[in-house]
C-alpha positions in Angstrom: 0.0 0.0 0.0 1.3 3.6 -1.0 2.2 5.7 1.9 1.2 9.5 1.9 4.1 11.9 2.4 4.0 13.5 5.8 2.8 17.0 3.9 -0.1 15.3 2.5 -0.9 13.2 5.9 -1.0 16.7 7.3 -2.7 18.1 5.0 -5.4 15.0 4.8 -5.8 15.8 8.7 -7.4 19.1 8.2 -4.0 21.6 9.2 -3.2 24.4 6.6 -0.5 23.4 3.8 1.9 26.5 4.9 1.8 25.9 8.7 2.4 21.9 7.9 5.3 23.2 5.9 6.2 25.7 8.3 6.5 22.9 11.0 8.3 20.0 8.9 10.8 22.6 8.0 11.2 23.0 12.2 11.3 20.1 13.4 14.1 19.3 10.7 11.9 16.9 8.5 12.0 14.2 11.3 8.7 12.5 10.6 4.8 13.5 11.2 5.1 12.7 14.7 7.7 15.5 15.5 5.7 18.1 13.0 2.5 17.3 14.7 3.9 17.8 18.6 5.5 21.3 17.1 1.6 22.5 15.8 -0.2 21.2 18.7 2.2 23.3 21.0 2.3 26.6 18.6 -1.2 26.4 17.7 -2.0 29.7 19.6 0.9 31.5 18.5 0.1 34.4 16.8 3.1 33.7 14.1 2.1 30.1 13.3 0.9 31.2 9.9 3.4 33.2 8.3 5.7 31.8 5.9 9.4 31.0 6.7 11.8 33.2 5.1 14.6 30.2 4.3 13.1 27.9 1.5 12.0 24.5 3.1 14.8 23.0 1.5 17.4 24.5 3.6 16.4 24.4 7.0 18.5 24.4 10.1 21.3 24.9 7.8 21.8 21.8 5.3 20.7 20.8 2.1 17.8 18.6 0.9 18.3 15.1 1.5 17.9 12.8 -1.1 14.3 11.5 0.0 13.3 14.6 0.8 14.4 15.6 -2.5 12.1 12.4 -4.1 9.5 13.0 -1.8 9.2 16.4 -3.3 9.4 15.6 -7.0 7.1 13.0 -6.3 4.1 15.0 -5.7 4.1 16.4 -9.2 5.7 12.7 -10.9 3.1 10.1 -11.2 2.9 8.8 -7.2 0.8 6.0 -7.3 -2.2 7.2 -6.6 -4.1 5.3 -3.2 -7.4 3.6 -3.5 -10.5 6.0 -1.2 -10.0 2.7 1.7 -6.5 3.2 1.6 -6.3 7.1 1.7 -9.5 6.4 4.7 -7.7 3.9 6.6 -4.0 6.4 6.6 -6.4 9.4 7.6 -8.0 7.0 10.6 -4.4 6.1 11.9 -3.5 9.8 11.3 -6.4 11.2 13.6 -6.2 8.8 16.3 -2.6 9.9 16.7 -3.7 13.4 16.4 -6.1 12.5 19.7 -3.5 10.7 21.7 -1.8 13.8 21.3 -4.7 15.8 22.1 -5.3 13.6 25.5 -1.4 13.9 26.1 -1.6 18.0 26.5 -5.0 18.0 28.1 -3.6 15.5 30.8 -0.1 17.4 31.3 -2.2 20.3 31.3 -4.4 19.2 34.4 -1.4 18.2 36.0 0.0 21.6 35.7 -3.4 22.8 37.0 -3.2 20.6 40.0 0.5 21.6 40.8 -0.4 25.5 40.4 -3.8 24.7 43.2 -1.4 22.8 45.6 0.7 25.6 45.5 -1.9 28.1 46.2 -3.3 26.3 48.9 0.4 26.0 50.1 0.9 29.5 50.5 -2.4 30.4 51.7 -1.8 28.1 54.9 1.7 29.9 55.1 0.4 33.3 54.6 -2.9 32.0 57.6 -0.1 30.5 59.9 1.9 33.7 59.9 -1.1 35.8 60.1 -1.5 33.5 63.2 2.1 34.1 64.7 2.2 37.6 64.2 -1.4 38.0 66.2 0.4 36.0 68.9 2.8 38.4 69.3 0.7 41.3 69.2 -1.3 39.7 72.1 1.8 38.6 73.9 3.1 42.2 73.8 0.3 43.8 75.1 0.4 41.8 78.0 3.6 42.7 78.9 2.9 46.2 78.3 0.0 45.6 80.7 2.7 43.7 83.2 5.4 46.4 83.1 2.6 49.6 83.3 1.2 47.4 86.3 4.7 47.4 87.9 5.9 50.9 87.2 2.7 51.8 88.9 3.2 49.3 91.9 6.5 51.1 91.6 5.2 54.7 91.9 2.9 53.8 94.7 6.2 52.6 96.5 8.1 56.0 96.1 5.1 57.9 97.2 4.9 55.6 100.6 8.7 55.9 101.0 9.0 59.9 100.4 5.7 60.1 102.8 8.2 58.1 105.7 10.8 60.5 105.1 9.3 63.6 104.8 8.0 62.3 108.2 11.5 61.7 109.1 12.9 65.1 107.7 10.2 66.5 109.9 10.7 65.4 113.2 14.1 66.0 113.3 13.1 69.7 112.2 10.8 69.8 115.1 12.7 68.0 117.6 10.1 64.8 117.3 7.0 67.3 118.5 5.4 67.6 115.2 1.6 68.6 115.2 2.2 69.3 119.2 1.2 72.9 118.3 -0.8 75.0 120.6 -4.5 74.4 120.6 -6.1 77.8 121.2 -8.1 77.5 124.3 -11.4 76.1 124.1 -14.6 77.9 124.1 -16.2 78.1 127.3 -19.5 75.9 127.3 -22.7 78.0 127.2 -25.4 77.2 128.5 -27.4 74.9 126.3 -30.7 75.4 125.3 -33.7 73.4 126.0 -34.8 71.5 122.8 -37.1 68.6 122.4 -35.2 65.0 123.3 -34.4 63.5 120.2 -31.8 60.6 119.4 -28.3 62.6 117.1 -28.8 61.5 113.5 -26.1 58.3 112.6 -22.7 59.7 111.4 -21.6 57.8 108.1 -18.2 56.2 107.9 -16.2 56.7 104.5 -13.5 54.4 103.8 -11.8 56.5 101.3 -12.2 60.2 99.6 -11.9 61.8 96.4 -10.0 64.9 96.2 -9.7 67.1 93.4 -6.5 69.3 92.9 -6.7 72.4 90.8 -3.2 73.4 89.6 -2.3 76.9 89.4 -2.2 76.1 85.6 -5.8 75.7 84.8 -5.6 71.8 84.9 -6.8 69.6 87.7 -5.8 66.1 89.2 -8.0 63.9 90.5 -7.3 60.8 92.8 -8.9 58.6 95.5 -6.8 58.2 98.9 -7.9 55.9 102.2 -9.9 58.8 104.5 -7.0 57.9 107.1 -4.3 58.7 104.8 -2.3 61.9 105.6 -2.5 65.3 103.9 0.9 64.7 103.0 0.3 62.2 101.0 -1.9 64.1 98.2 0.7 67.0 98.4 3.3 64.4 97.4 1.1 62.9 94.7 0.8 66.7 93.6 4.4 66.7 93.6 5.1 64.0 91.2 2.2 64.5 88.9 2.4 68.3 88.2 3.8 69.0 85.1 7.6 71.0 84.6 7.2 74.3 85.4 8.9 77.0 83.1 12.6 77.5 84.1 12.3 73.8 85.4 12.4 74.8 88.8 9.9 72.6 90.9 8.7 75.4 93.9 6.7 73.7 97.2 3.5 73.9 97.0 0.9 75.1 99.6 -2.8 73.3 99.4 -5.8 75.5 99.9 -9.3 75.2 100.2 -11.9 77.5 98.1 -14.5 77.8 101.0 -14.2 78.8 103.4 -10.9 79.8 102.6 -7.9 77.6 104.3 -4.5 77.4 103.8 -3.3 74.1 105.3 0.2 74.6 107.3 3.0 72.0 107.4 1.1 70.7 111.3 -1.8 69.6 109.2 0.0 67.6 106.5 0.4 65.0 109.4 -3.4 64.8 110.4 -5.2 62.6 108.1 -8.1 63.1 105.3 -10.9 62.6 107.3 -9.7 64.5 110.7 -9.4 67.3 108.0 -13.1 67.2 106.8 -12.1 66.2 103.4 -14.0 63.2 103.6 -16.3 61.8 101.2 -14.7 64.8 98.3 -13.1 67.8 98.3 -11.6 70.3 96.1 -8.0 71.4 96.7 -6.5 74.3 94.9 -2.4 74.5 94.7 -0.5 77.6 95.1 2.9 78.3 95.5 4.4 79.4 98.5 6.4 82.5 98.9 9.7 82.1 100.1 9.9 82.4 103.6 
């Protein structure tokens, strides 16, 4: 049985004359196997049907071979010519390679397509998991900022108590140990009382702790909570260390006051606590500097 050329297979399985050409002269004239693999991977190019510029005939550098040389004079020369079962029965064999080709791309193809998902999903579960670390150390940060604001605070608290003890100190020795032993004025004479109607005193409350208020002589205020037995000296102290620099940076004493009635408190009262003071449940203390003495 005559065998069709690999041109005319090609051409018998439907591809244009000058892209089979174009893909024999390619592939180096190495059968209709090779041309068919170089069209099935170039069909989408947007070159694949212009003409070469070297004449088929001199591809890749060398001459015609001899059977490539018959094989073209043979087209025009009186090939014997193959009977319509023959030419179906090449064509059959022709298109079932063309499909096990076709199957062969689609399959690498889903293979690709499977690699290129596995990768996504790869890097999507790196991309969650450092999402995940980088949360973790968000939170783990914030609760050592928590920890360390807790202690500084702790800390604070602890320098207040221990300037309060000497300040105390610093005092007695000023005073020879007789600190608040000031002289009471004498006390009032009792009058005679006045008959009322017998009824029982109403219950005095007990407060725990009080609120004071401290207007500085900047326009701003600071407010805390102290235990009603605390000391005066202990808000002047927290006035101390939470007043802002003053211009010059000098920091002068201060002197606490009371709007009304009007009282300025003296260095005796700084040892009598909050609630001895009438402070207690709130109060509002204004600061002012003293005047050198």
């Amino acid at each position: 049985m005559a065998e069709l050329t690999a041109l005319e297979s090609l051409i018998e399985m439907g591809f244009p004359k000058g892209r089979a050409e174009k893909a024999l002269a390619l592939t180096g004239n190495q059968g209709i196997e090779a041309a068919m693999d170089w069209l099935m991977e170039h069909e989408d190019d947007p070159d694949v049907d212009e003409p070469l510029a070297t004449p088929l005939g001199h591809v890749l550098g060398r001459e015609p071979t001899p059977s490539e040389q018959g094989a073209g004079s043979a087209v025009g020369e009186g090939k014997p010519v193959l009977t319509e079962e023959e030419r179906q029965e090449q064509t059959k064999r022709m298109l079932e390679l063309v499909a096990q080709k076709q199957r062969e791309r689609e399959e690498r193809e889903e293979r690709e397509a499977l690699e290129r998902e596995r990768q996504r999903r790869r890097q999507g579960q790196e991309l969650s998991a450092a999402r995940q670390r980088l949360q973790e150390d968000e939170m783990r940060r914030a609760a050592e900022e928590r920890k360390r604001e807790k202690a500084e605070e702790l800390a604070a608290r602890q320098r207040v108590r221990e300037k309060i003890e000497r300040d105390k100190a610093e005092r007695a020795k000023k005073y020879g140990g007789n600190v608040g032993s000031q002289p009471s004025p004498p006390a009032a004479e009792p009058g005679p009382v006045p008959s009322s109607p017998s009824r029982e005193p109403p219950t005095k409350r007990e407060y725990d702790q009080c609120r004071i208020q401290v207007r500085l002589p900047d326009g701003t205020s600071l407010t805390q909570t102290f235990r009603a037995r605390e000391q005066l000296a202990a808000v002047r102290l927290y006035v101390e260390l939470h007043r802002g620099e003053e211009p010059g940076g000098g920091q002068d004493p201060v002197q606490l006051l009371t709007g009304f009635p009007r009282r300025a408190f003296s260095e005796a009262d700084m040892e009598r606590p909050l609630q001895e003071l009438g402070l207690v449940p709130s109060a509002v203390l204004i600061v002012a500097k003293k005047c050198p003495g």
